[in-house]
LONUNU-334550 format. One line per field, with one value per atom (N, C-alpha, C): residue number from 1; residue in three letters; x, y, z. Coordinates in steps of 0.02 Angstrom, whole numbers, plus 32768, in hexadecimal, padded with zeros to 4 digits. Last residue first. Example, Ala and Ser with C-alpha at 12.3 -4.5 7.8 and 13.67 -1.06 7.14 Angstrom:
BEGIN
pos [2, 2, 2, 1, 1, 1] $
code [Ser, Ser, Ser, Ala, Ala, Ala] $
east [8282, 82AC, 8285, 8294, 8267, 8294] $
north [7F90, 7FCB, 8002, 7EE4, 7F1F, 7F5B] $
up [8162, 8165, 818A, 8186, 8186, 8186] $
This chain:
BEGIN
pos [74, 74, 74, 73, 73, 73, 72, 72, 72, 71, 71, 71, 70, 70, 70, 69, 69, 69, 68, 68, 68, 67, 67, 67, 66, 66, 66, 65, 65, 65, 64, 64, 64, 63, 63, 63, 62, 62, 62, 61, 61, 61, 60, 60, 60, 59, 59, 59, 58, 58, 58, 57, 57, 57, 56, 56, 56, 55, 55, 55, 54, 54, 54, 53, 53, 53, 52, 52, 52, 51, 51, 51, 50, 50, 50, 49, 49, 49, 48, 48, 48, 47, 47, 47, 46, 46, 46, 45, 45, 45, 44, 44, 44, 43, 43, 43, 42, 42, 42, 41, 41, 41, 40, 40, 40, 39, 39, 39, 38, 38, 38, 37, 37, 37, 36, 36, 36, 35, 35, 35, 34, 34, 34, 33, 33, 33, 32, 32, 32, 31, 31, 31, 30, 30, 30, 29, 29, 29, 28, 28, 28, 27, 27, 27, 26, 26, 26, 25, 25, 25, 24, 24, 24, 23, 23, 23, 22, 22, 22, 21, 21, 21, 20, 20, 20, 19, 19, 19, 18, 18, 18, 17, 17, 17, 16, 16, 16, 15, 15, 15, 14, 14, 14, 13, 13, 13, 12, 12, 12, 11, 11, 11, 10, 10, 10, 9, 9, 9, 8, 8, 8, 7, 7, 7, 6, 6, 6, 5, 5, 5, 4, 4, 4, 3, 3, 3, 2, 2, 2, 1, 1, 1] $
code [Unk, Unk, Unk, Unk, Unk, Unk, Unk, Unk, Unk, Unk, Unk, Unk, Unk, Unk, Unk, Unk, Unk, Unk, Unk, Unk, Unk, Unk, Unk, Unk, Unk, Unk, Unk, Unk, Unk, Unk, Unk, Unk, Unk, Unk, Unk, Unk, Unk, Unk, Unk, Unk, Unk, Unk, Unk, Unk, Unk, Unk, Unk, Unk, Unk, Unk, Unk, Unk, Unk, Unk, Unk, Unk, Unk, Unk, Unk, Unk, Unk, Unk, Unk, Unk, Unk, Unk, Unk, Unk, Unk, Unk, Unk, Unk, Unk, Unk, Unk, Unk, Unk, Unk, Unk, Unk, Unk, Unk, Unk, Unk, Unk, Unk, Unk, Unk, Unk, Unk, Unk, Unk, Unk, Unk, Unk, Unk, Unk, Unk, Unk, Unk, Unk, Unk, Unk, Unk, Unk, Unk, Unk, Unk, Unk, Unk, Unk, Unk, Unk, Unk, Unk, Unk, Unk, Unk, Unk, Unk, Unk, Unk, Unk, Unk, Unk, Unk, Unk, Unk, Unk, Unk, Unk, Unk, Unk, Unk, Unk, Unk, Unk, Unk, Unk, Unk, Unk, Unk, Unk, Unk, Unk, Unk, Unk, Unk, Unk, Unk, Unk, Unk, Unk, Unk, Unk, Unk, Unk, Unk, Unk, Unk, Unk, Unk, Unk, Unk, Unk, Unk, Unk, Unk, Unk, Unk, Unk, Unk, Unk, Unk, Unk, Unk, Unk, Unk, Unk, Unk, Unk, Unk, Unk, Unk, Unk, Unk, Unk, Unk, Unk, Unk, Unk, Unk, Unk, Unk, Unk, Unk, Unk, Unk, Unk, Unk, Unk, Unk, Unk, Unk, Unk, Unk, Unk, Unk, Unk, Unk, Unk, Unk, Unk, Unk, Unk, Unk, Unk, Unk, Unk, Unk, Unk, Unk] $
east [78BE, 78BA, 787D, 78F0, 78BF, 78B4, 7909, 790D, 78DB, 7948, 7917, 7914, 7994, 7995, 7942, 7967, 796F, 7982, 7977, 7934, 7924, 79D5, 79D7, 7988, 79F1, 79EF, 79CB, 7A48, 7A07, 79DA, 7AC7, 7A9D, 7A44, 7AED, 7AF1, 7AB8, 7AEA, 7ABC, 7AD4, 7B5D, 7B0C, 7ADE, 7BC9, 7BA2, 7B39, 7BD7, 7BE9, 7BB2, 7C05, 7BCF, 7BC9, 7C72, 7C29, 7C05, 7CCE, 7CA9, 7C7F, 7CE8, 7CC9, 7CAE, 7D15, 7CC4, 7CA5, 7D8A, 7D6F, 7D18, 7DBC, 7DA4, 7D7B, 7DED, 7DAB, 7DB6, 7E38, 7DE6, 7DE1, 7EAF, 7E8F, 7E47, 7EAF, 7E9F, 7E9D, 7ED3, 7EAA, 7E86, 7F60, 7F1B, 7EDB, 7FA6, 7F94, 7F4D, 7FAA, 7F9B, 7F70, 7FEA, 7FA7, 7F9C, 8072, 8043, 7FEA, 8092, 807F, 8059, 809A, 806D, 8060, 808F, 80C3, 8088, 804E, 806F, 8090, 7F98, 7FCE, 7FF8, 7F34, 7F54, 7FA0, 7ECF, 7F11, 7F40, 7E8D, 7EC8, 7EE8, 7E20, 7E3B, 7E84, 7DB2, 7DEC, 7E05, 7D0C, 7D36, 7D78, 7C66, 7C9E, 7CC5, 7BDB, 7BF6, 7C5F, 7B9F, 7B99, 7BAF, 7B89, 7B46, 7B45, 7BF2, 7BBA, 7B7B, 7C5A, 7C5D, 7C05, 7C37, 7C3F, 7C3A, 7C5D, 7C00, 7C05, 7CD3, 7CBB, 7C60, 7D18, 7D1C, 7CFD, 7CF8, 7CD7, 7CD9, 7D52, 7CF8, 7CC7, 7DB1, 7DAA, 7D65, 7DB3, 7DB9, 7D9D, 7D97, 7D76, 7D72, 7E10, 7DD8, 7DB5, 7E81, 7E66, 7E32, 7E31, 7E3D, 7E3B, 7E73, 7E27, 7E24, 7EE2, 7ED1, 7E98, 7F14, 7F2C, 7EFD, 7EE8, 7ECD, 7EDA, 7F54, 7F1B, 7EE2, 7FC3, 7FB7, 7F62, 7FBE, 7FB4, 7FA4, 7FA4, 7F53, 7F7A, 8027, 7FE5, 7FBA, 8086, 807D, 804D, 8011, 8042, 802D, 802B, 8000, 802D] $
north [821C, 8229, 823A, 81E9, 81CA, 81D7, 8241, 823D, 820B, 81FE, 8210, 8202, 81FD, 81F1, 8215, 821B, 81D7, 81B0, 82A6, 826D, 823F, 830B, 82DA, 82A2, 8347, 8356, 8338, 82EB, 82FF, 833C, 82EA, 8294, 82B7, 8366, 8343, 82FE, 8350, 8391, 8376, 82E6, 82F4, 831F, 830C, 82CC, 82D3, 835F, 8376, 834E, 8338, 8378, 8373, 82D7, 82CF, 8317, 8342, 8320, 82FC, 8384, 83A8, 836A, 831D, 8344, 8364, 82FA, 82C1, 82DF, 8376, 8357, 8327, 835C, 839B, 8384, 82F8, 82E7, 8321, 833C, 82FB, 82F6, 8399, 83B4, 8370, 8348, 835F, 837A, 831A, 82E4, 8314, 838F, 834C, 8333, 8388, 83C6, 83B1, 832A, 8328, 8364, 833E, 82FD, 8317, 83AB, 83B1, 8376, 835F, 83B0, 8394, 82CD, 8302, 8332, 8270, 827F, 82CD, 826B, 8266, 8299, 8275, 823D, 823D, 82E5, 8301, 82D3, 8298, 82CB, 82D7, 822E, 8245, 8264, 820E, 8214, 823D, 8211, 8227, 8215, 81D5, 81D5, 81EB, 8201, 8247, 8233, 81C7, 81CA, 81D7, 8224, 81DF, 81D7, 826F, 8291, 826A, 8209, 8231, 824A, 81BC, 81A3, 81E0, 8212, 8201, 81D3, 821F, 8257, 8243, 819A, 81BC, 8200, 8198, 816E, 817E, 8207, 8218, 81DC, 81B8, 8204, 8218, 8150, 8159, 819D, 8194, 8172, 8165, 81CB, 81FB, 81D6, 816B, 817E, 81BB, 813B, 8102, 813F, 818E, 8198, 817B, 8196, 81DC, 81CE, 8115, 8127, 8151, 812C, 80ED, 810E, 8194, 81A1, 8159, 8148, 8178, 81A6, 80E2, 80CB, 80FD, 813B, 8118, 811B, 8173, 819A, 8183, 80FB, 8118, 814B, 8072, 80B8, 80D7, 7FC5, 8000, 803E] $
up [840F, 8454, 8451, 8375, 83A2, 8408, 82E6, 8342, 8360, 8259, 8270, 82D3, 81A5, 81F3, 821C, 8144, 814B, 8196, 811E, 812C, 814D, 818B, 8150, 8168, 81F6, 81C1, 81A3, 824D, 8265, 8238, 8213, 81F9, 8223, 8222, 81E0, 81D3, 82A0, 828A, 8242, 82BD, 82DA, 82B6, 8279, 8266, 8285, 82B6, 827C, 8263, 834F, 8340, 82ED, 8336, 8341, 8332, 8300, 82CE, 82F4, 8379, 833B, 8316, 83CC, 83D4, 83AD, 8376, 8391, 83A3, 8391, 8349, 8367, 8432, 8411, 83C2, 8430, 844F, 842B, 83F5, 83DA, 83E3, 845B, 8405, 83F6, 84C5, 84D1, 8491, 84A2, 849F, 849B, 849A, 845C, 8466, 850B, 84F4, 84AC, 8555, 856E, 853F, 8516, 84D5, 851D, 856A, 8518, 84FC, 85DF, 85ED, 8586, 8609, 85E9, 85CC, 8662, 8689, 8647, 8658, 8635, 864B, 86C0, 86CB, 8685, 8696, 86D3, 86D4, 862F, 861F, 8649, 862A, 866A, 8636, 85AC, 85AE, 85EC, 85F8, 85D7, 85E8, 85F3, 8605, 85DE, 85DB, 860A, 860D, 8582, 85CE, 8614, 8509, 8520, 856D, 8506, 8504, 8524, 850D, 8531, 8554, 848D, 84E1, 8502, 8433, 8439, 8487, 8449, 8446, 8456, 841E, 8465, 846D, 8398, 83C8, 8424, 837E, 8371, 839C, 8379, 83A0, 83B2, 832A, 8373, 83A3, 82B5, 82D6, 8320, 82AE, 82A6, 82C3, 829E, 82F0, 82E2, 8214, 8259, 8296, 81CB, 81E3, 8220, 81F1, 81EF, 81F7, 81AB, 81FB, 8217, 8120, 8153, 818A, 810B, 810F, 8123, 8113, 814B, 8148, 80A4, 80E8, 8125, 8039, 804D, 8094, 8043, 803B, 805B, 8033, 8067, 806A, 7FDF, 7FCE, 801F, 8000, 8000, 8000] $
């Protein structure tokens, strides 16, 4: 596989992640504990990781709560 696709595989893969830890969050409140990473900069990292990770839930939500085909059931 061309190093392109493979870092773009990588790129979505933790989009996913991110966004899967983002609809956790919102569903039940748990979150990635940040005070527990011991180096001030990668806890800086992580933290702009989780916020994409909320933008694109938010993105996905009002996009798919849009659309026909979806529909609220509360």
């Amino acid at each position: 596989m061309p190093l392109f696709g493979r870092l773009f595989h990588y790129a979505f893969d933790l989009m996913l992640i991110s966004t899967l830890l983002a609809g956790i969050e919102r569903n039940t409140g748990l979150t990635v504990a940040l005070e527990k990473v011991p180096n001030k900069e990668f806890r800086r990292v992580v933290k702009e990781y989780l916020e994409v990770g909320q933008f694109t839930y938010d993105f996905l939500v009002v996009t798919l709560g849009r659309s026909s085909r979806f529909k609220r059931i509360r």
